[in-house]
N, C-alpha and C positions, 0 to 999 in steps of 0.2 A: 591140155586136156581138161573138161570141164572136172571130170568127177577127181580127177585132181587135186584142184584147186576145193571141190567139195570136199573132199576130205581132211584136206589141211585146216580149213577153216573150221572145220568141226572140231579137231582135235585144239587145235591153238582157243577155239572161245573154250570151249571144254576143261582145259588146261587153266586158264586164268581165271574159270568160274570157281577152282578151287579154292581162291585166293581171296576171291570175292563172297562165296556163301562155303567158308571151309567147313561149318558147322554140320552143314547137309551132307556132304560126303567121311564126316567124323564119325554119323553116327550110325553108318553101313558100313566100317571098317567089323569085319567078322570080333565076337567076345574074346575070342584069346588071345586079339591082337589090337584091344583096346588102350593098353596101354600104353601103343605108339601110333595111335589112332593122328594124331597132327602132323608128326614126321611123313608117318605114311601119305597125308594126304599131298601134302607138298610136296614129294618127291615125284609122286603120282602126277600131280600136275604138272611139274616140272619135266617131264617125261614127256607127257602127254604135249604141252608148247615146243620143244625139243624135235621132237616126232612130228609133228605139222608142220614146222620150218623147214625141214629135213627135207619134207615132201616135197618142197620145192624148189629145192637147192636140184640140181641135176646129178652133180657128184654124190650127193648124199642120198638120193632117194631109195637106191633099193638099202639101207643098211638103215634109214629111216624107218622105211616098210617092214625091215624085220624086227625094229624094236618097237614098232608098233603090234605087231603080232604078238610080241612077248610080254607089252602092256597088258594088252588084251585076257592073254593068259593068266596073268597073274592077279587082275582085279576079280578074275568070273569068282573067286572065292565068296565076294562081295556081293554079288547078285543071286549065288546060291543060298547066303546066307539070308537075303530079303524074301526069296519064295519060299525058303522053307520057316520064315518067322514073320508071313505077312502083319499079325496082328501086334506088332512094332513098328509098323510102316501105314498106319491108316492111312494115308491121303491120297496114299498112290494103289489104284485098283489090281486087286489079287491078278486079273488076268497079267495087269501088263507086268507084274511082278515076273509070271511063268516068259511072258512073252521076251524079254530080256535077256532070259537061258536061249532061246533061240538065235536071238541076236546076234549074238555074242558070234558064234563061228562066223554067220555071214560077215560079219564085220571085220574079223579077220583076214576073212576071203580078198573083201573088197582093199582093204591093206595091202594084203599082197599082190592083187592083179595091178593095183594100181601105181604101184610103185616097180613091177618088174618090166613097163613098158619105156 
């Protein structure tokens, strides 16, 4: 299935972009959890490649799909903390700051339809 393979692949570059600009997802780990701002991010990605492998794997994909829901969940702290402190984040436009709070469910959504087929 296309959106399958779509989604693994987003999670898997996703994942290893940690690895590669870790600095950029350091510096949206929320203030009270800046001081395990690196750990967090690595594990996050390591999650995140984990969970896109998953997706493909047959045996794995619905228990993929739910620890990508629970990815999911547990970064939105991250995205709340960017809308509600845009002017920490200049580069990236206040809209799409909001618009990411939205995201966020759909993309779960799409996690789990996709992995329960």
């Amino acid at each position: 299935m296309r959106s399958r393979r779509l989604l693994a692949n987003l999670f898997i570059g996703a994942g290893a972009n940690h690895f590669v600009m870790p600095r950029a997802y350091e510096q949206i780990v929320p203030p009270r959890l800046q001081g395990h701002a690196k750990r967090i991010v690595q594990v996050s990605g390591v999650a995140e490649i984990a969970g896109g492998v998953g997706v493909l794997v047959p045996s794995m994909r619905r228990l993929a799909g739910l620890g990508l829901v629970a990815l999911l969940a547990a970064v939105f702290p991250a995205n709340v903390y960017m809308a509600r402190e845009p002017e920490r984040f200049p580069r990236i436009p206040r809209w799409a700051l909001y618009a990411r709070l939205a995201l966020q469910p759909l993309m779960m959504l799409w996690a789990w339809r996709a992995t329960r087929q």
